[in-house]
C-alpha positions as CSV (number, residue, x, y, z in Angstrom):
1,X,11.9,8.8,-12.6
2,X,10.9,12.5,-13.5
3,X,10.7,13.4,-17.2
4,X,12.9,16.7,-18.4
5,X,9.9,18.7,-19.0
6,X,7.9,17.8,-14.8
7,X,11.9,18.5,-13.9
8,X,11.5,21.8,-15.2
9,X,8.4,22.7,-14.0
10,X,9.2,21.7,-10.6
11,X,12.4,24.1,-10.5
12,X,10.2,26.8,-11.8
13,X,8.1,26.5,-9.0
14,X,11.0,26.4,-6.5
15,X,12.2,29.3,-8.3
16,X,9.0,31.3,-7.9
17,X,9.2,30.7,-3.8
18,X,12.6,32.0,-4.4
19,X,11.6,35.3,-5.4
20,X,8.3,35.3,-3.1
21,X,11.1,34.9,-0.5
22,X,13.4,37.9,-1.8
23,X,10.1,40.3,-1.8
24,X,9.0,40.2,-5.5
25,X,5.2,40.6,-5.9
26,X,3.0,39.5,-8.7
27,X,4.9,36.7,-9.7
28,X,3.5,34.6,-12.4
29,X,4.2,31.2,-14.4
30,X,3.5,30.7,-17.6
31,X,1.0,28.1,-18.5
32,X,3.7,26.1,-20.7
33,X,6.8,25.8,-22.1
34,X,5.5,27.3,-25.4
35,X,6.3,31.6,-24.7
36,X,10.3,33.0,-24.2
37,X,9.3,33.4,-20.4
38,X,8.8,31.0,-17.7
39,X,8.0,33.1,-15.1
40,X,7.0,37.2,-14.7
41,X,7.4,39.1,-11.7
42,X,7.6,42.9,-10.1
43,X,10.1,44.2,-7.9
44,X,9.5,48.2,-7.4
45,X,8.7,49.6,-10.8
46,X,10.7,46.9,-12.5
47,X,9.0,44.0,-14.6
48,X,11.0,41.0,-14.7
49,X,10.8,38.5,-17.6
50,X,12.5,35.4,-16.2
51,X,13.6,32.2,-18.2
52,X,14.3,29.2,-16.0
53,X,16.7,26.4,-16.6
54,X,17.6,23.6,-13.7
55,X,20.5,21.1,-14.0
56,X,22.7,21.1,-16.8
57,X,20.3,23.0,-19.3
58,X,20.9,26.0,-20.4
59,X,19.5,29.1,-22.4
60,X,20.1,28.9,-26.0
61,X,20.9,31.7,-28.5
62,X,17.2,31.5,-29.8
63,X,15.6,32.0,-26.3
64,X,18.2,34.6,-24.9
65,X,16.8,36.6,-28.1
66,X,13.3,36.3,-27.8
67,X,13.6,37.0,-24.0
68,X,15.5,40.3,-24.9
69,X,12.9,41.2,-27.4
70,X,9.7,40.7,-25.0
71,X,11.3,42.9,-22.2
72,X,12.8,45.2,-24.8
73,X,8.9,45.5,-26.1
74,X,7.2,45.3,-22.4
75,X,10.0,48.0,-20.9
76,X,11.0,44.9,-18.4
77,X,14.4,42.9,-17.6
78,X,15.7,40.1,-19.2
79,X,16.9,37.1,-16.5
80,X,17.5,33.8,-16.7
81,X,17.8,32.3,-13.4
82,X,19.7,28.8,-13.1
83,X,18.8,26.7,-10.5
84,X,20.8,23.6,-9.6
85,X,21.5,22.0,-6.0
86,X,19.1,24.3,-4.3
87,X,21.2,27.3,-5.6
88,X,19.7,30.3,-8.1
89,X,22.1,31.7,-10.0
90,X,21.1,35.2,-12.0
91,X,21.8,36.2,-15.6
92,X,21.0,39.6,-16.3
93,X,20.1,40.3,-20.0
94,X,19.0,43.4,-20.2
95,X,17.1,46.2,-19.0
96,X,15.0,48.3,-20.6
């Protein structure tokens, strides 16, 4: 049985072939679940500050605002990609 938090961390990484896939470069995970991003990646001139959930989870108030503000800060977008059954599922936040 997988624990909630090596769940996670495998959809992240599924998630970060995603975008690989859809042509985003530099595309980083954090090192944790400790920061308001999981995962940063560059499309163009855009910066992308993405929050993963998998499953049933899902973003709460707390972490939809401290996403916001580190994009807001950085000049980046705010997603949070959901990933469940092998589908991704975008939530734009924000773009500043």
């Amino acid at each position: 049985m997988v624990n909630l938090y090596r769940r996670g961390r495998i959809g992240e990484k599924k998630v970060v072939n995603y975008l690989k896939e859809q042509g985003f470069k530099i595309v980083r995970r954090s090192k944790g679940s400790r920061g308001p991003y999981d995962i940063y990646a560059r499309k163009g001139e855009n910066k992308y500050y993405i929050q993963v959930k998998t499953g049933s989870a899902r973003a709460t108030s707390k972490e939809i605002r401290r996403l916001r503000s580190v994009a807001k800060k950085r000049g980046g977008v705010a997603a949070v990609i959901h990933r469940d059954k092998g589908k991704h599922k975008w939530k734009y936040l924000g773009h500043w």
